[in-house]
N, C-alpha and C positions, 0 to 999 in steps of 0.2 A: 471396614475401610483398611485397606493397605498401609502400614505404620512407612511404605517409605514415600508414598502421596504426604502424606503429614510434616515427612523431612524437606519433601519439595517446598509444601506451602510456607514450613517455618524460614526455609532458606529465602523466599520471593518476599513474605514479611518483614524477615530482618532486614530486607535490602530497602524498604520504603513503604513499599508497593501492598495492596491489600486484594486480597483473594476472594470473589465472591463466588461462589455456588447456588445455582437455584435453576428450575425448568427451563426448556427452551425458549418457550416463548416471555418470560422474564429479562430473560440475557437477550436476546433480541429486542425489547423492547427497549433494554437498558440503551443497546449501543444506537438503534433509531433516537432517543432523547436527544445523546451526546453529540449525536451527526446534525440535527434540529436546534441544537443549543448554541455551537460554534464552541464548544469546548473542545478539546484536546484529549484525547484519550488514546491507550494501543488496547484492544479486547484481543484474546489467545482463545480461540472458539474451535466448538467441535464444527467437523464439515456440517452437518446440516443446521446450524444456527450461522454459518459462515454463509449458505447455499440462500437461504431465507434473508439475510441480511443483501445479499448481492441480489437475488428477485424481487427486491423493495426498491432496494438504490441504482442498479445500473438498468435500467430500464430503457428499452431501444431509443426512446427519444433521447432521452439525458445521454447515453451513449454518442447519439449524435450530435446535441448541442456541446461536448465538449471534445469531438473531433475523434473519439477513440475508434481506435481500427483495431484488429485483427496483426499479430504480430507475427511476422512469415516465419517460416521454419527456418532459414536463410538466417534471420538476426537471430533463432532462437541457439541456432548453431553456431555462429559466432560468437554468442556471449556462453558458450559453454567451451569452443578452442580458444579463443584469445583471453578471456578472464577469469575461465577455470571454475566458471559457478553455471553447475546443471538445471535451469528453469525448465522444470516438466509440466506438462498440462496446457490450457489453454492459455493465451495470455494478450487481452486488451493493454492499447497504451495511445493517446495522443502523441504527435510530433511536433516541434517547436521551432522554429526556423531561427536562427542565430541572426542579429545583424548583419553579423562576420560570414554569415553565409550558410552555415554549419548546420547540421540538424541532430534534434536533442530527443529520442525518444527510448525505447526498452532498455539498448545496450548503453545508451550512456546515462540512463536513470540508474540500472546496474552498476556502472562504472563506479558513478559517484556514491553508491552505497559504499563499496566496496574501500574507496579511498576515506570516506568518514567513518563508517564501523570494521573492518578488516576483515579478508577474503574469506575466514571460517567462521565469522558471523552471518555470513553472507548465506554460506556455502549451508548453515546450522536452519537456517530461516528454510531454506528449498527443500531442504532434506526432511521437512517435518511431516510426519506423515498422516494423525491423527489430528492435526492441530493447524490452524488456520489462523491467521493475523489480518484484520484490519484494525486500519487507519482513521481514527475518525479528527478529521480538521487537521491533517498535519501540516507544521508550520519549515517543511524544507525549503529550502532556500537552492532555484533551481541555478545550475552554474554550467555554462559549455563547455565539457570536458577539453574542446580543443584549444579556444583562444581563453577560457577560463572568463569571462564575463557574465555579468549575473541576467538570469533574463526573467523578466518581468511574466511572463504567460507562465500559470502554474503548469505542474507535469497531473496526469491523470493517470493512474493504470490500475489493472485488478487480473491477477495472476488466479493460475488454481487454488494455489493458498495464503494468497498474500493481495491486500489491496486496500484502496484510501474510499471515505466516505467523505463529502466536502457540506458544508452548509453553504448553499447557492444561494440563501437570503438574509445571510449576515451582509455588511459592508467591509469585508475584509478584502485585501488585492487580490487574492485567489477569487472568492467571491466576483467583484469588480469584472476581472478580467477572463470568469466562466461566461457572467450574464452579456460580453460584450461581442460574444463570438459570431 
């Protein structure tokens, strides 16, 4: 093993956080539990345990039970000249209609990362190239970038390397307001 993988994982330990290693189909099973349990987790995966995890969870139906479209080159271009963070690959996202009128979906999912974690966290997360992040049960709190109102319909999305797993039969509002679509 590489003595500076070891500096990595002492660095990620000290910070809290615990490092597992083990086969693929381990680490996929691991993060299927966590998606199944309604717990809260972020997994850092290789692509094909990232690939395997998303041919389990987004599945063409569930894809359409929670509204996800196909994200146009158009928005994927605007959220790399107006925000300054390059989203490569493909990239699933539902849309959210604001009361206010407004619609909440890639770029202002974006946005709102960008304003709670800052533009080179952002920018760190896209640019990763070996390494893939999902979401399992995350508990964000969706907000209309324009009139800033909180809106009740969770956001969905699943990037090239980036993206959320939800337990649809907990009783959580996310939950609630997947099964109610």
């Amino acid at each position: 093993m590489d003595t500076s993988s070891l500096a990595g994982i002492e660095s990620v330990v000290k910070g809290g956080r615990a490092v597992v290693a083990a086969d693929d189909t381990a680490v996929v099973d691991a993060v299927k539990e966590t998606v199944r349990s309604g717990r809260t987790a972020t997994f850092y995966l290789t692509r094909s345990q990232f690939d395997a995890v998303n041919a389990w969870y987004w599945t063409p139906s569930r894809m359409k039970q929670l509204g996800l479209e196909p994200v146009s080159d158009e928005e994927m271009s605007r959220i790399t000249a107006e925000l300054g963070a390059e989203a490569c690959g493909s990239a699933y996202s539902n849309r959210i209609k604001c009361p206010s009128g407004h619609v909440y979906g890639a770029f202002e999912f974006v946005k709102q990362g960008i304003e709670e974690h800052g533009l080179e966290a952002t920018r760190a997360v896209f640019a990763l190239k070996d390494t893939a992040v999902i979401r399992a049960n995350p508990h964000q709190q969706v907000q209309c970038v324009e009139c800033r109102r909180r809106l009740a319909t969770p956001h969905y999305y699943v990037y090239w390397g980036y993206g959320c797993c939800v337990d649809l039969d907990d009783t959580s509002t996310a939950a609630f307001a997947a099964r109610s679509r």
